[in-house]
N, C-alpha and C positions, 0 to 999 in steps of 0.2 A: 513442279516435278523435277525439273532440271537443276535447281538450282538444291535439293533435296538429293538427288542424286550426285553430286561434286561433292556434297558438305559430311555428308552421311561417315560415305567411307574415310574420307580425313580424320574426322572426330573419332571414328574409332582406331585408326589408326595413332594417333596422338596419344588415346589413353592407354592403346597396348605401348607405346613407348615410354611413356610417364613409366608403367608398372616396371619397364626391363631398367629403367634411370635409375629406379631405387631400389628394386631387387637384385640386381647384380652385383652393384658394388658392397654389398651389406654381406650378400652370400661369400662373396670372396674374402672379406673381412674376416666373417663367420670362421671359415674357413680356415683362413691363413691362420687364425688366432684365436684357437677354441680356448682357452686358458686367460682371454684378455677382457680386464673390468670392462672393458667401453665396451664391447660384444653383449647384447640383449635379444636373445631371441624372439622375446615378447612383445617389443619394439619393432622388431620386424617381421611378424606374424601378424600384427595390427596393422600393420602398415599396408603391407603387400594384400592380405584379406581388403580392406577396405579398397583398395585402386581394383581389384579383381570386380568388388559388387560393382564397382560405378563402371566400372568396365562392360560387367552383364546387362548392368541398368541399360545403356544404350544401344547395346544388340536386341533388348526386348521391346526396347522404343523405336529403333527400325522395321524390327517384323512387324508389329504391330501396323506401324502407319502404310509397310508394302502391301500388307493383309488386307488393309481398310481402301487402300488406293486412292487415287488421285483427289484432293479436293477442290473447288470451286478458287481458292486462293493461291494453288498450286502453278 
């Protein structure tokens, strides 16, 4: 349980950072250079959608295991 409680919050913290590492600089990008070949919005609508699911994926894998509670190898 404890070692589930340390690791939890890290991991999801890690993946909400993953998402701002690659969503920010691309928005700014966006941004600064709506008129610029390398700017793909669809590139980064893929991108950022996907870190978001694997993001939600392990908020749902936390409730889930707080829900179910401590097991026998915890």
């Amino acid at each position: 349980m404890k070692k589930i409680a340390i690791l939890l919050p890290l991991v999801l913290t890690f993946s909400l950072s993953l998402m701002a590492a690659y969503a920010l600089p691309e928005m700014v990008w966006a941004l600064a250079n709506p008129t610029s070949a390398d700017t793909d919005p669809a590139f980064f609508f893929a991108g950022f959608i996907g870190l978001f699911i694997a993001f939600l994926a392990l908020h749902v894998w936390g409730a889930v295991w707080l829900l179910r509670g401590q097991s026998a190898e915890d």
